[in-house]
Every structure is written in C-alpha cells, then in structure tokens.
C-alpha positions in Angstrom: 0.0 0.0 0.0 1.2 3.2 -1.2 2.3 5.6 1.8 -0.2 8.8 1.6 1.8 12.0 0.0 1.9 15.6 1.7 -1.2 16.5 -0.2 -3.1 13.6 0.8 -1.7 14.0 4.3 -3.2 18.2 3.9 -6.7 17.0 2.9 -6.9 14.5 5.4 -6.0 17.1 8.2 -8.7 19.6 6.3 -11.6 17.1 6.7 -11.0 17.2 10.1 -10.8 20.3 10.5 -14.2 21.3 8.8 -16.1 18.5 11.6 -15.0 21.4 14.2 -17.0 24.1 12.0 -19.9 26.0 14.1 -22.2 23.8 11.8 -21.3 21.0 14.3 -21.7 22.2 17.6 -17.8 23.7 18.7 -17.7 27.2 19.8 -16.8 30.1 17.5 -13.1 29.9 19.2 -12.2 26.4 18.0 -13.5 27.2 14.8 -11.1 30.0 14.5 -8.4 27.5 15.8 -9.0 25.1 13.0 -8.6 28.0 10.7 -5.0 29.3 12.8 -4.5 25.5 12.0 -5.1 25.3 8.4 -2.6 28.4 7.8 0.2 26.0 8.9 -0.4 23.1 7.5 -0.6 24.7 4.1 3.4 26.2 4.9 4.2 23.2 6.0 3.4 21.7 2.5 4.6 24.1 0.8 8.3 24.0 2.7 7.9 19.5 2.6 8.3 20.3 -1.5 11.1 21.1 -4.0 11.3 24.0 -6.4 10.9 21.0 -9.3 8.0 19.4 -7.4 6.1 22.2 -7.2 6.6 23.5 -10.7 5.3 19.5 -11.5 2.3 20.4 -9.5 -0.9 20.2 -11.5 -2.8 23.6 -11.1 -6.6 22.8 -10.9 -10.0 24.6 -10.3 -11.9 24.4 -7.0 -15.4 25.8 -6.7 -16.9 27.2 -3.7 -20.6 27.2 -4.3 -22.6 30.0 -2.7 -26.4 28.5 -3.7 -27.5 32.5 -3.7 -28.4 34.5 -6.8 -27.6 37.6 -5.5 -24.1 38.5 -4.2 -23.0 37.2 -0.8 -20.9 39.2 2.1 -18.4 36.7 1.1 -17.5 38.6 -2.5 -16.1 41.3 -0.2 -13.2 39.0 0.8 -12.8 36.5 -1.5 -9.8 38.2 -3.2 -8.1 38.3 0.2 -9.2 34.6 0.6 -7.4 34.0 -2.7 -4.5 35.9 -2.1 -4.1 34.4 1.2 -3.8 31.0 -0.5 -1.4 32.0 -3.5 -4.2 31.3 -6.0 -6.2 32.9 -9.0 -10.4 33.5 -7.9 -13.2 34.5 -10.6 -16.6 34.9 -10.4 -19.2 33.2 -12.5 -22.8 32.0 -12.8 -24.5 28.8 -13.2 -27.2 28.0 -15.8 -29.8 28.5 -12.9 -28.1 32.1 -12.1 -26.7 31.2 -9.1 -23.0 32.6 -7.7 -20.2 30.7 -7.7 -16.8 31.1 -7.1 -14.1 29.5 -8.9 -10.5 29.3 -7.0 -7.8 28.5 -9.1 -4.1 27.1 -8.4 -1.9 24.7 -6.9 -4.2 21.5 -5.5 -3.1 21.9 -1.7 -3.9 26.1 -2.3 -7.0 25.3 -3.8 -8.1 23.3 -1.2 -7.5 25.7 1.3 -9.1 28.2 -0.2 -12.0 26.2 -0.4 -11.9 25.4 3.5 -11.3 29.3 4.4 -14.0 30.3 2.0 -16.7 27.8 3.8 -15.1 28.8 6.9 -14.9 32.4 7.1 -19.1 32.2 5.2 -20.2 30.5 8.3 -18.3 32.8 10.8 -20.7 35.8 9.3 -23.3 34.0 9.3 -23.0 33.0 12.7 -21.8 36.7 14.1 -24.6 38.3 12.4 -27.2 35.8 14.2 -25.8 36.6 17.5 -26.1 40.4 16.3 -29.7 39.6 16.0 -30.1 39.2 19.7 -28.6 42.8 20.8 -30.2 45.6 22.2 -28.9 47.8 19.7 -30.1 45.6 16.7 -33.9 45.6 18.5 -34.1 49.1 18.8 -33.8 49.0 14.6 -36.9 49.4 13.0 -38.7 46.4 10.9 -38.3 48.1 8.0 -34.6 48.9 8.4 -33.4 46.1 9.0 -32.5 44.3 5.9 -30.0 47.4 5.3 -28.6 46.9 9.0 -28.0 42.9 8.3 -26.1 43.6 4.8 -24.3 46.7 6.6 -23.4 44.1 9.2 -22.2 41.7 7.0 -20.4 44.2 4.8 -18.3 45.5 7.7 -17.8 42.1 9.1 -16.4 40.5 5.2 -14.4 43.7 5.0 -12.4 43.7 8.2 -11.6 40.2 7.8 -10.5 40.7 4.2 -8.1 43.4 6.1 -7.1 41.2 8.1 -6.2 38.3 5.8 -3.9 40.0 3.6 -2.2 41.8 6.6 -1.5 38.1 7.5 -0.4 37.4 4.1 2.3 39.4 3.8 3.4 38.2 7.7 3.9 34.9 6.0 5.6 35.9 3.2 8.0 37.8 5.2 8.8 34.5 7.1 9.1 32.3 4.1 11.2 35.0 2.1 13.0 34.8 5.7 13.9 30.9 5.2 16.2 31.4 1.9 13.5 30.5 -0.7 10.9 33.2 -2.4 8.2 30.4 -2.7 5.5 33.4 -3.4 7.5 34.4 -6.1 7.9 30.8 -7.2 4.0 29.8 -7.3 2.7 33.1 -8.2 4.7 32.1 -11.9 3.1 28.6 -12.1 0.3 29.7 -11.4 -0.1 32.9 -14.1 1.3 30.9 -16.5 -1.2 27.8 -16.0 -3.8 30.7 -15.9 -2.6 31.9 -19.4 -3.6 28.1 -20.9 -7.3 28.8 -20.0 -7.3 31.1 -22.4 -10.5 33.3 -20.5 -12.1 36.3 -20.6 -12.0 38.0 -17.6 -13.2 41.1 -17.0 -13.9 43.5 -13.7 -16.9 44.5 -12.6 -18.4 47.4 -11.0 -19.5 47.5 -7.2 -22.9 48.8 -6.8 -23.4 51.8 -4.7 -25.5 50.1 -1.8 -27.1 51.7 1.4 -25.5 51.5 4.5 -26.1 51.9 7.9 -23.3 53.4 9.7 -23.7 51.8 13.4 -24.5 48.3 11.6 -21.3 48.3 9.7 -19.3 49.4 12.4 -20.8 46.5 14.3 -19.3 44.0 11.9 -16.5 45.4 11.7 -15.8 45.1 15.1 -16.7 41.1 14.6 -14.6 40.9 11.8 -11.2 42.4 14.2 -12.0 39.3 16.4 -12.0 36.8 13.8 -8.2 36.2 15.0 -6.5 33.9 12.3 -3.0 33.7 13.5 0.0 32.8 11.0 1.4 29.4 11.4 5.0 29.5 10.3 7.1 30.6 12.7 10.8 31.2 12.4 10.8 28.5 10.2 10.0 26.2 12.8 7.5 23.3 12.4 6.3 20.1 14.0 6.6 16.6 13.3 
C-alpha cells in the first residue's frame, strides 16, 4: 500500500478540520483555531516540497458554491481569501443564475481556499445571528433592517479581508526569511497555468449600496476578532 503524499496527508488534516465548524456544535473559538490550523499546515506543505515538485504540480479549479443568486458578504473577501492562499479566484454563474466562485491554483492552495471560503461564510453568518439578539439591533426598526443585516455583514467580510492580507504578507515575510521566495515561485506557475485557460476576464463594477453606519461598524468590530493567527514561525514546524 502506497504511503499517503503531503497533499493527501493536507486533505486528510482539512476534513478534520471542517467537523470542528460551528455547523457541528464547537464554539466560535475552536473554529477559528482550526482555521489558525489550516494556515500552517498549508506552509508546512509548501516548505515539505522542491522547487521542481512544485513546478510539477498540476494547477486545478476548485469551486466554492454559494447557492444565492444575489451577491453574498463573502464577494467582499474572497480576493483576500485568494491571495491568502497564493491562488487565481473569478466569479461566475451557473445556468440557474446562481453565484459561484471559482479558486484556481496549486491543488493543496486550492483546497485551502476552499476550506477558508466555507469557513470564514459561516463565521458571518454566525456573528450576524448573535447580532440579532442585541439591544442595539432591537431598537432597529422592521423596515430597516434588511439594510442593518447587509451593513453588518459588509463591515464584518471587509475587516476580515483586512485582516487576511495583513496576515499574508506576515507569512511571506517569514518564508522569504527561510532562503527560498516560494510566493514568487507559485505566483509564476500559477499565471502561466492561468494563461492556458485562455478566459475572458473582466472587472466589474461595485454597486453603490445603502449602509447603515452603526451596523457596519458593528461588523467590523466582529470581523477584528476573527483572530487567524500565521502558522510559520521562524521556520519552525512540527513533526
């Protein structure tokens, strides 16, 4: 029997990881563990590999399914998602006009992606329930408050995105710390896998949206205690 590679080993460790998601009873704090958790593991691959086996690395698509036709707080941070896991991210629709997200990169990055996007979808969720239940949300009128949920939400996907690529370029600075530019390395298999697709991309245009200023700020304030921490250390890991 064929001993499991680092990848295998990665989406093993993921799996497990997503059974401690809110969806299946642990507290908000071990969910954000698993995430601190997930950071490392996907360095840890990265360093277990050589410059030739990564460039032998298949890039691949991952989709992150939202099952909404209108856009999600999550479209506010999915680029920080994407650079946070050295990958490519579009948006598209289905033949039924729902939203999807399609990552796009190195298998193990994809993967994490996937696992951050699912992740950091139910953390909103979950913060803007428990935002439900305050004072200062009942006090909002009926009315209103389908502007004060998206506000909420906004504020909330927006810090976090903040956050994310602030932790980005923490990790980069410890890789580029350890002798070998891996960012630099992946970010070139990755564009020129990218170029092979042959697609047209193109940008699109935020709407201007209502907002309500106490709401936002509210999620905001969520989204600063969504604490992710980096897991390469001084280019120290564990067996």
């Amino acid at each position: 029997m064929n001993e499991p590679t680092s990848l295998d080993k990665l989406k093993l460790r993921i799996q497990a990881l997503r059974a401690k998601t809110q969806d299946n009873g642990c507290t908000e704090a071990e969910a954000l563990m698993a995430a601190a958790k997930v950071a490392e593991l996907l360095d840890r691959h990265d360093l277990s590999l050589s410059d030739v086996e990564l460039r032998e690395t298949p890039c691949e698509p991952r989709i992150y399914a939202t099952r909404r036709k209108q856009r999600t707080p999550l479209d506010y941070c999915i680029s920080p998602i994407a650079n946070f896991c050295d990958c490519k991210v579009w948006r598209e629709k289905t033949a039924d006009g729902e939203i999807r997200y399609v990552f796009f990169g190195l298998r193990s990055d994809t993967e994490v992606a996937h696992y951050m996007a699912d992740l950091i979808d139910n953390a909103v969720r979950s913060e803007l329930g428990r935002y439900k239940t305050t004072y200062s949300y009942q006090r909002i009128r009926h009315q209103e408050r389908h502007v004060a949920n998206a506000s909420f939400t906004l504020g909330m996907s927006i810090s976090i995105g903040s956050k994310l690529n602030d932790m980005k370029a923490q990790r980069d600075s410890i890789k580029k710390g350890g002798g070998r530019d891996l960012v630099v390395l992946k970010t070139s298999i990755v564009e020129t896998e990218m170029t092979k697709l042959d697609l047209k991309l193109r940008p699109v245009r935020r709407q201007a949206r209502m907002v309500s200023p106490k709401a936002y700020e509210a999620g905001g304030a969520a989204g600063a205690s969504f604490a992710i921490h980096p897991g390469l250390r001084g280019g120290q890991s564990e067996n």
